[in-house]
C-alpha positions in Angstrom: 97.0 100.6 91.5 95.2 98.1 93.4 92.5 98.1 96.8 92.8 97.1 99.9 90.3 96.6 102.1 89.5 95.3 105.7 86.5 93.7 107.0 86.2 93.3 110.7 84.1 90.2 112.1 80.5 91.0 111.9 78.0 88.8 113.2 75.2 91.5 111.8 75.9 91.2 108.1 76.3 87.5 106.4 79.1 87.6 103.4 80.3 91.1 104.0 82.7 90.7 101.2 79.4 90.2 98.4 78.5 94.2 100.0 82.1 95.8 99.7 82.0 93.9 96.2 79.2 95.7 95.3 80.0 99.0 96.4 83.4 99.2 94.5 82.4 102.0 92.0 81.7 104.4 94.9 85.5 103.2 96.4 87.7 104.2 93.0 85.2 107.2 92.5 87.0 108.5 96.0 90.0 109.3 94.3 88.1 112.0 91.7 88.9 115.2 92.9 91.1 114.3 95.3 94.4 116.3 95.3 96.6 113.3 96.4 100.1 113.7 95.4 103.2 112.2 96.2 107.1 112.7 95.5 109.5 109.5 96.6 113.2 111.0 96.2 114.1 111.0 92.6 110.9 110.5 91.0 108.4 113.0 89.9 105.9 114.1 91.6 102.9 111.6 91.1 98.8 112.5 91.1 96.4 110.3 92.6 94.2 111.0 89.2 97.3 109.3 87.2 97.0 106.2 88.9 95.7 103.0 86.7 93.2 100.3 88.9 94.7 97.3 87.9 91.8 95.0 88.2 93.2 93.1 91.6 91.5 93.7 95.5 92.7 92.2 98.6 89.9 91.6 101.0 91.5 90.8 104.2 88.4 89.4 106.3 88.3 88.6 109.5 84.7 86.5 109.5 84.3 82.8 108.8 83.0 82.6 105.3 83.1 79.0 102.9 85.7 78.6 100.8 83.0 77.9 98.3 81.3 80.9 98.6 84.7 83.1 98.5 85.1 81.3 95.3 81.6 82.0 94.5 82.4 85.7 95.2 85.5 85.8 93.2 83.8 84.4 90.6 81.5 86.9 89.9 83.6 89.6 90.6 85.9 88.5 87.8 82.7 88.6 85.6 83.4 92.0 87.0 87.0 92.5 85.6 88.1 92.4 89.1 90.9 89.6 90.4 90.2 89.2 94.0 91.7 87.6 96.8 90.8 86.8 99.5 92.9 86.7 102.9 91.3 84.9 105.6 92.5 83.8 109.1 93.0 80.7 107.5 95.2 82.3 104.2 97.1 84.2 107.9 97.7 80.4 109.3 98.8 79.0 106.4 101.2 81.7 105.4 102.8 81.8 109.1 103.8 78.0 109.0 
C-alpha cells in the first residue's frame, strides 16, 4: 500500500509538504478500525487492516517549492523509512512533453 496525497496552493503555509510529512502517523492510523473491504471478481475479499504500507508517498503539490528543499524534505523523510516523491507542476510539464 502506498499514500497519496494532494496539496492545493497555499500562500498561508510555507513548505506544506514538511506538515503533511509530519503528520503521517495520524494518516496510516485512519485505517485502524476501519471496516474497509473490497472484492475485485475472482479474488478474495480483502481488509483494509491487511494492507502492508510500503514505505513510498506521492505528494502531488501544487505550490512552488525548491527543488533543493523537496530534496531536503525527502531526505529526511527517508531518515523516516519513507520514499517520497514529489509531483510538482514542473514533474506535470515534464511528463506531458
Amino acid at each position: 500500500m502506498y499514500i497519496s496525497i494532494y496539496i492545493p496552493k497555499s500562500n498561508e503555509v510555507k513548505n506544506p509538504a514538511t506538515y503533511v510529512l509530519n503528520g503521517i502517523t495520524r494518516i496510516l492510523d485512519m485505517k485502524d478500525g476501519a471496516q474497509v473491504q473490497t472484492q475485485k471478481p475472482g479474488d478474495t475479499m480483502m481488509d483494509a487492516n491487511d494492507l502492508v504500507f510500503n514505505g513510498r508517498i506521492f505528494i502531488y503539490d501544487e505550490n512552488e517549492t525548491e527543488p533543493s528543499v523537496l530534496e531536503q524534505i525527502a531526505s529526511q523523510a527517508k531518515e523516516n523509512g519513507h520514499d517520497v516523491r514529489f509531483r510538482t507542476k514542473h514533474y506535470a510539464k515534464e511528463r506531458s512533453k
